[in-house]
N, C-alpha and C positions, 0 to 999 in steps of 0.2 A: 077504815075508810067508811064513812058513811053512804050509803046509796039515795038515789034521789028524792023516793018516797020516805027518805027517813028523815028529809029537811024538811022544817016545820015555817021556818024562817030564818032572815039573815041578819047576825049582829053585827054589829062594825066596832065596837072599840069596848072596853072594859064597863065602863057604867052600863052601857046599855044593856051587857050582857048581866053583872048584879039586878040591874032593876029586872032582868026577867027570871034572874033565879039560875042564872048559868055561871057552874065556876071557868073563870077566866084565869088563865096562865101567858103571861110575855115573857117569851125568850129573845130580847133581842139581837140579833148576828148579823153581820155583814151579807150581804147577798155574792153569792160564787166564790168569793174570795176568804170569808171567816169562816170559823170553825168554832163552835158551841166552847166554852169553858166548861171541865170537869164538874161545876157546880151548877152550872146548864142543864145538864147533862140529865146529871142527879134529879134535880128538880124535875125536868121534862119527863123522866120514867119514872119517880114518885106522882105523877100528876096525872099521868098516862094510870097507872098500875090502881091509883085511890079511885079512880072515874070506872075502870072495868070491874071492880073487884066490887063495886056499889051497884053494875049490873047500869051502868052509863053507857053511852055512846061517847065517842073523841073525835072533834074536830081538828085535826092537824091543818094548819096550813101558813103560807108564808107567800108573795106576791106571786111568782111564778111555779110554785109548787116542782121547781126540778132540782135544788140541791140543799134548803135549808131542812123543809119540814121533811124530804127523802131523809136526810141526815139524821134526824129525831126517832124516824119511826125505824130506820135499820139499827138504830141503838137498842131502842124496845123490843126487835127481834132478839138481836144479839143478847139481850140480857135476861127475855122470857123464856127464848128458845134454846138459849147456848148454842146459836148460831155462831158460825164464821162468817168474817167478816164478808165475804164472796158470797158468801149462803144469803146473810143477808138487803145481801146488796141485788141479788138474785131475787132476791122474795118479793122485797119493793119494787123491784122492775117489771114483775109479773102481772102488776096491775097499773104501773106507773109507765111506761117503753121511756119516757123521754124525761129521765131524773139525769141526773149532770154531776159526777164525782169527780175531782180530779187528784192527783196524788194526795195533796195535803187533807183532803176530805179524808181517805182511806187511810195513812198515818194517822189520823186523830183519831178516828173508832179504834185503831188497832193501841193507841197508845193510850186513851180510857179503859180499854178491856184488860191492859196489861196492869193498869193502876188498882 
């Protein structure tokens, strides 16, 4: 999560972020109701993991920030940390209080972890 002094400025859509030299990733999902695809998934912690490992910062985010981009980053836990699924979902809550899981969120991480 990025802090405030660490916003420099704000991008709104894909070009504007190329033109300033930021790699841009769209996972698109349903809001409260979808669940990333297995190759969402994928993509969103290769894209996560190539931005920190280059010593980046990551911008997660999705309109409400309570159950899409939550969904992404307790993935990133789960697969950097070898977190459980609770563990993760615990972690995000730690700086997140008001992320929104509801069963089928918590079956999908649990059924990418098992894949």
């Amino acid at each position: 999560m990025l802090e405030p002094f660490e916003v420099k400025s704000f991008v709104i859509g894909e070009k504007d972020a190329v033109n300033q030299g930021i790699k841009y990733l769209s996972l698109p999902v349903r809001d409260f109701v979808g669940v990333p695809t297995f190759e969402q998934i994928d993509a969103g912690i290769t894209f996560i993991n190539s931005c920190v490992q280059s010593n980046g910062c990551v911008y997660i985010h999705c309109k409400a920030g309570r159950t899409r981009s939550a969904f992404l980053l307790t993935c990133y836990f789960m697969y950097t940390e070898s977190l459980s699924v609770d563990e993760a979902i615990g972690r995000v809550k730690s700086f997140r209080k008001h992320i929104v899981f509801r069963s089928m969120h918590k079956i999908g991480l649990e059924n990418y972890f098992k894949f």
